[in-house]
KEKE-743312 format. One record per residue (C-alpha): residue in three letters; z, x, y. Coordinates in steps of 0.25 Angstrom, whole numbers, plus 5000, padded with zeros to 4 digits. Layout:
N
ALAZXY/...
REM end
This chain:
98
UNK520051134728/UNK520551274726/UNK521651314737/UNK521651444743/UNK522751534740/UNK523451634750/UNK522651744746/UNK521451664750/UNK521951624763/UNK522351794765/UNK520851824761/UNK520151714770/UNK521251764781/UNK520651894779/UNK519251884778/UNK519451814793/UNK520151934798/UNK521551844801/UNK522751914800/UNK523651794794/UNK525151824793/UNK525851764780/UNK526351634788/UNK524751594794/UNK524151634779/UNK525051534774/UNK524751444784/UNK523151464782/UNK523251434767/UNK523851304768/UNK522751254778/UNK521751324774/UNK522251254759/UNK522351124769/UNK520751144772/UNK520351154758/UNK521151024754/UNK520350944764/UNK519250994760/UNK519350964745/UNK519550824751/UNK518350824759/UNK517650894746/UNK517650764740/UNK517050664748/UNK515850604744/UNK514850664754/UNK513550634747/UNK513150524756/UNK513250614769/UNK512050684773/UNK512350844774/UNK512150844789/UNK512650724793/UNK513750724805/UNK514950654807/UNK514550634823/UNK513050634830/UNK512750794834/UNK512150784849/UNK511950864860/UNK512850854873/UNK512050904884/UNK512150904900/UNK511150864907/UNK510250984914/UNK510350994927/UNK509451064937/UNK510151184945/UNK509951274954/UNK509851424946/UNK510351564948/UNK509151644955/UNK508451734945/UNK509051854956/UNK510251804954/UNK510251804938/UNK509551944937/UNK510652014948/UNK511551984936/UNK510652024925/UNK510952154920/UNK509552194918/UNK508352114920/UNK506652114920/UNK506052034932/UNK506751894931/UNK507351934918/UNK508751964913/UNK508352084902/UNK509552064891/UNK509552164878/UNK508852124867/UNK509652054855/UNK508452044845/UNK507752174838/UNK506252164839/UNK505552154828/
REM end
C-alpha cells in the first residue's frame, strides 16, 4: 500500500483546520503511515465467509427499570416556560410548512 508522504499529511492537516508545527507533522506521518500498514494487513484477510453485518459482540439494550414517580405540577412547569398556550409550553418552530 502506497504510504503517504509529508505533503499529504500537511494537506490532510489542512483540510482539518490543524495548525501542526514541523515536530507534530512528523510525528502524524509516521502514525498515520503506522495505520495504513495495519490496514494492508488487515486488507488481506479472507473475509468472505463473514456476513457484511455480523458483530464481534451481541448489540442489546441496557435499560433501567421505569419507575412510577411523583411529577412536576403542570403550574410548576409552565411558571418556567418562557411562553405558553393553556397547558402548553409554545416553543419556536424549527420546520418550514409546507
Amino acid at each position: 500500500m502506497a504510504s503517504l508522504s509529508r505533503t499529504d499529511v500537511e494537506h490532510v492537516a489542512h483540510l482539518a483546520r490543524l495548525g501542526l508545527s514541523e515536530a507534530e507533522l512528523q510525528v502524524f506521518e509516521g502514525q498515520l503511515n503506522h495505520i495504513l500498514d495495519q490496514y494492508a494487513i488487515l486488507a488481506e484477510l479472507a473475509t468472505d465467509h463473514i456476513a457484511p453485518t455480523a458483530q464481534t459482540i451481541e448489540l442489546e439494550n441496557i435499560l433501567r427499570d421505569d419507575v412510577v414517580r411523583p411529577s412536576l405540577l403542570t403550574a410548576a412547569v409552565l411558571a418556567n416556560a418562557p411562553a405558553h398556550d393553556g397547558e402548553f409550553i409554545v416553543v419556536p418552530a424549527i420546520l418550514d410548512e409546507r
